[in-house]
C-alpha distance (Angstrom), angle and dihedral (degrees) to the residues before:
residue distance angle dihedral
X1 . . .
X2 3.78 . .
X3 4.16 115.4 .
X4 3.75 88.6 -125.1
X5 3.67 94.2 50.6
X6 3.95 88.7 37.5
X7 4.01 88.5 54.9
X8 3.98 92.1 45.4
X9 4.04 103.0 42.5
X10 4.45 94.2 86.5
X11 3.67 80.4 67.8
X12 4.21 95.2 57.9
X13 3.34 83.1 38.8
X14 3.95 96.4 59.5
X15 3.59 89.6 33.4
X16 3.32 104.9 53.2
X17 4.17 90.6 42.5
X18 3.75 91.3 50.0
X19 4.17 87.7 51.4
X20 3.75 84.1 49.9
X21 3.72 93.7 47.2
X22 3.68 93.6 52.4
X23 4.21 95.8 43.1
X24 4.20 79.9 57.3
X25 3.67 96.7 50.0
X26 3.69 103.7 42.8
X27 3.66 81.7 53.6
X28 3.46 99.4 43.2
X29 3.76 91.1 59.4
X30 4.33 95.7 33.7
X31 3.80 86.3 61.1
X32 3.54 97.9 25.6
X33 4.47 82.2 -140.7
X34 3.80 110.9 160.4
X35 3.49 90.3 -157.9
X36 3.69 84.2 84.6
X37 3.86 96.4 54.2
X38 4.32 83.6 93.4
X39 3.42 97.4 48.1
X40 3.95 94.4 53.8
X41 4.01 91.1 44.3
X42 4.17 86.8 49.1
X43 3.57 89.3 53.9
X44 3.66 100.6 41.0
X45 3.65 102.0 53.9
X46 3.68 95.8 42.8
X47 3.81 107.3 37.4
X48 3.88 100.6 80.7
X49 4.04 93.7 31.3
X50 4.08 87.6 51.6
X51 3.62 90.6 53.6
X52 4.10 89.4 38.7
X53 3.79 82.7 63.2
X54 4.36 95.2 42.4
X55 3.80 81.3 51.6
X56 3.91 99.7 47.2
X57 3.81 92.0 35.4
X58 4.25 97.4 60.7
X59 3.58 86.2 48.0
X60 3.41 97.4 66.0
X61 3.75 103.6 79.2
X62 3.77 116.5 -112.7
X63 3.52 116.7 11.1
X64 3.99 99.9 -101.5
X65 3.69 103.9 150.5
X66 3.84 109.8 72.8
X67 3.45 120.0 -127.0
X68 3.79 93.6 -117.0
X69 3.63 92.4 66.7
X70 3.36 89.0 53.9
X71 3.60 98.7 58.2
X72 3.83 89.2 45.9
X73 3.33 94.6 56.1
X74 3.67 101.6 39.2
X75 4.23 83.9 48.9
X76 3.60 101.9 38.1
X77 3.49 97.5 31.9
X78 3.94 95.3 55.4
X79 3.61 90.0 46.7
X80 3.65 103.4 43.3
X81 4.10 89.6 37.9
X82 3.80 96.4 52.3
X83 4.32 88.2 39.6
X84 4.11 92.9 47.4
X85 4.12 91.8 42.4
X86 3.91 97.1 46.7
X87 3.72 97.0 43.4
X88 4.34 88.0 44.1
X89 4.10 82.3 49.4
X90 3.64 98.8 33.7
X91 4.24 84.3 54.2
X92 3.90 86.7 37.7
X93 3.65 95.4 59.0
X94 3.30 88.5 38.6
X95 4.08 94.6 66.0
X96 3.97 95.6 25.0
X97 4.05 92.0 46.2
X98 3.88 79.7 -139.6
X99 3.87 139.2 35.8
X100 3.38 124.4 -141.4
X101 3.80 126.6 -137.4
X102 3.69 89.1 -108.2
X103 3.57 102.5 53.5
X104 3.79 83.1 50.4
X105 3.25 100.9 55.5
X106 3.75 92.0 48.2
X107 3.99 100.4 55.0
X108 3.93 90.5 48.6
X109 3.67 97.3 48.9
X110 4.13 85.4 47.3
X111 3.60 90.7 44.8
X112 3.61 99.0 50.0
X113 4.10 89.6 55.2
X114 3.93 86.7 59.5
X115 3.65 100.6 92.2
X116 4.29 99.0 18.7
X117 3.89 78.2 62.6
X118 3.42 98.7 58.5
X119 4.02 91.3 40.2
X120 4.08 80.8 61.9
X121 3.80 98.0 46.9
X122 3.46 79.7 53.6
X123 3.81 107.3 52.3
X124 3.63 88.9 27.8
X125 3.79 79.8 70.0
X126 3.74 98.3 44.1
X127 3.69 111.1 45.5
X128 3.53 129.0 57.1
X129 3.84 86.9 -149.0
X130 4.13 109.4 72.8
X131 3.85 103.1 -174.8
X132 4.04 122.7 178.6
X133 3.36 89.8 -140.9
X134 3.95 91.2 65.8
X135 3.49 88.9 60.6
X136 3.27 97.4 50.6
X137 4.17 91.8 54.1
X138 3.60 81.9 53.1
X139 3.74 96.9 46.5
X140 4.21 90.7 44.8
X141 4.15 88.0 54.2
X142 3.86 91.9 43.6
X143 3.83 85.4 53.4
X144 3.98 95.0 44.0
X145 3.66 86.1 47.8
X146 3.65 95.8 57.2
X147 3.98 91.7 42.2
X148 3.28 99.7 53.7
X149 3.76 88.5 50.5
X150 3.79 87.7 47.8
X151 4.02 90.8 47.5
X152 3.72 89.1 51.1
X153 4.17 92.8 55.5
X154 3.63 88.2 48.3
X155 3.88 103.3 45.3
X156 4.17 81.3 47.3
X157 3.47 97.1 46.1
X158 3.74 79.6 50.0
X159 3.47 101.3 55.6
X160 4.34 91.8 44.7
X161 4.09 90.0 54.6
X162 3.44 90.3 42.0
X163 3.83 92.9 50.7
X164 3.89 95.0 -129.8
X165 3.75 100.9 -39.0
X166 3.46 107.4 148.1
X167 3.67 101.8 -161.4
X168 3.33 89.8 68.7
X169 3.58 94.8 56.5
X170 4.01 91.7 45.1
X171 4.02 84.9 59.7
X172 3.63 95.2 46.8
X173 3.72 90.8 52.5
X174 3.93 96.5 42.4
X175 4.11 89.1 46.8
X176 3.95 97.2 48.9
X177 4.02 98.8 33.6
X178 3.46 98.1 47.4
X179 4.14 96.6 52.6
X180 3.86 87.7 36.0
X181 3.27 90.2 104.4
X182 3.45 98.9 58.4
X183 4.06 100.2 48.5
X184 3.70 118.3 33.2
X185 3.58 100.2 14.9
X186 3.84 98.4 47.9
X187 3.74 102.1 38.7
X188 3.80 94.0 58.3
X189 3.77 95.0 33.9
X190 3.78 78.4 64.4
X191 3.85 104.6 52.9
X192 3.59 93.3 35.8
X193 3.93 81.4 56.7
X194 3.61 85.8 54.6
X195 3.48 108.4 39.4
X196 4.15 84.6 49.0
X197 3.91 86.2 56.9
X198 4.01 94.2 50.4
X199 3.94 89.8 54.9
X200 3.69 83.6 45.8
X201 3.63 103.0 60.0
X202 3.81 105.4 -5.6
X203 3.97 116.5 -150.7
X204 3.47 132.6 130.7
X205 3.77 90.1 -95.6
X206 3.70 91.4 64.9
X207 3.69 92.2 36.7
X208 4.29 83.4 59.4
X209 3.69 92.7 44.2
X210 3.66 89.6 49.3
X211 4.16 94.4 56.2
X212 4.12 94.7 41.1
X213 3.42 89.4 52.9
X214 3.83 99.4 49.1
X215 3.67 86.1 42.3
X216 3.77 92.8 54.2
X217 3.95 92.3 52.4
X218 3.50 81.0 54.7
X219 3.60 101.4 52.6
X220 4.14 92.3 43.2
X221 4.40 86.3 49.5
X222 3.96 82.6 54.0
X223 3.42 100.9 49.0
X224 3.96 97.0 34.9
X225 4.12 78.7 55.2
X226 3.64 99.2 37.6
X227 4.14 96.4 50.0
X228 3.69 138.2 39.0
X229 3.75 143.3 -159.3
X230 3.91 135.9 98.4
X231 4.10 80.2 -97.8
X232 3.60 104.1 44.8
X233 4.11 81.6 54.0
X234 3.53 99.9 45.8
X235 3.92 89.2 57.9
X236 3.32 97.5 53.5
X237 3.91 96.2 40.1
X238 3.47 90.6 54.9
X239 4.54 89.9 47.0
X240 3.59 84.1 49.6
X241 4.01 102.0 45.5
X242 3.54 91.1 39.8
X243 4.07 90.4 50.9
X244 3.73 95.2 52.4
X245 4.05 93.9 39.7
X246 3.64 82.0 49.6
X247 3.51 98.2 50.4
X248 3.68 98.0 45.3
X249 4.22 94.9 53.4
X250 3.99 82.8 51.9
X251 3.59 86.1 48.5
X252 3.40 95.5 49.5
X253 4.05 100.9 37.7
X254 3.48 94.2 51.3
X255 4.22 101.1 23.2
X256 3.76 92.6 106.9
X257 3.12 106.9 50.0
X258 3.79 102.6 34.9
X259 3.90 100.9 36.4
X260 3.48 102.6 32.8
X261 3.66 109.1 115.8
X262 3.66 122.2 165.6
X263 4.05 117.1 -138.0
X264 4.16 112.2 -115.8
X265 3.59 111.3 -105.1
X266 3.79 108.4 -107.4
């Protein structure tokens, strides 16, 4: 695929799912069919995360991670993040008799590394190039995985306490998929990016790196939990778009030469 057309496709992507959004809601409410209620909460949580991902993914240089992987990790990693972090909260709660924002925050950015981890152990042991910026593709489809998952519980939840109104369920779905992006999908895009680079060149630099930036994704979940307002949100969006954009240029200006590590010759 061409670079131009590579640095273009997010916006078919968000096109073309916004078209399809709209074709499902006008018919949702012209034939007042329920049956459509799933397609319209499919679409809604994934269409701006999917092209998140497009976006994030042509801006990583050459296209090393493979788009299988992707899907994996987006898949399995929404389903096995949102499935490890509600049973560890559920149990949590449970014992505690409440759970604070905190303690949150921390089992769902550990949960969502479960699956982008093994993704690296696995590529780690395929290519002879090991590139941060790998990881953090990985990391940023793990995290839309497990927001679109989180969108969908909300925007059905929404719909049940709302006794069908679907209004309510369009605002859920506009709220949470637009600043997807900026919450899930960033903040593990980021500390997959760093855990990538300490198996890439292991020292106790990387190792430092590695726990400041999983403890920063876990100070912006807590406060994007803790607070609200359109404000409060913006600021953080833009500290946590800024971060990963950040990270992936240093990634990629300095991914050669620092992370390259050639495989020993069996």
């Amino acid at each position: 695929m061409r670079e131009g057309t590579r640095r273009w496709a997010w916006l078919g992507v968000l096109v073309v799912g916004l078209i399809l959004y709209v074709v499902v809601l006008r018919t949702l409410i012209s034939t007042q069919n329920p049956n459509f209620v799933p397609a319209l909460i499919l679409l809604g949580a994934t269409v701006v995360p999917l092209a998140f991902l497009t976006f994030a993914q042509a801006r990583t240089g050459q296209w090393q991670v493979p788009a299988s992987a992707l899907v994996v990790s987006g898949f399995f990693g929404g389903v096995i993040g949102t499935v490890v972090a509600g049973t560890l909260e559920y149990n949590t709660m449970h014992d505690l008799g409440a759970l604070p924002m905190l303690l949150v925050a921390l089992i769902e950015e550990a949960a969502k590394l479960i699956v982008p981890v093994v993704l690296l152990f696995t590529v780690l042991a395929r290519h002879q190039r090991r590139l941060p910026s790998d990881g953090l593709i990985i990391g940023v489809a793990a995290g839309m995985g497990f927001a679109a998952l989180e969108t969908m519980g909300y925007a059905f939840s929404a719909l049940l306490s709302s006794q069908g109104n679907i209004g309510a369920v369009e605002q859920t779905l506009f709220i949470r998929g637009l600043t997807a992006p900026a919450g899930h999908t960033a903040w593990t895009g980021l500390t997959a990016g760093a855990l990538w680079a300490l198996l890439a060149s292991p020292s106790g630099r990387r190792f430092l790196e590695f726990a400041l930036t999983f403890l920063g994704a876990v100070i912006l979940h807590t406060l994007w939990d803790t607070f609200s307002g359109a404000i409060t949100f913006a600021i953080l969006a833009v500290i946590s778009l800024g971060w990963l954009f950040w990270a992936l240029h240093r990634y990629r200006a300095f991914g050669d030469r620092l992370f390259t590590v050639p495989l020993a010759h069996t």
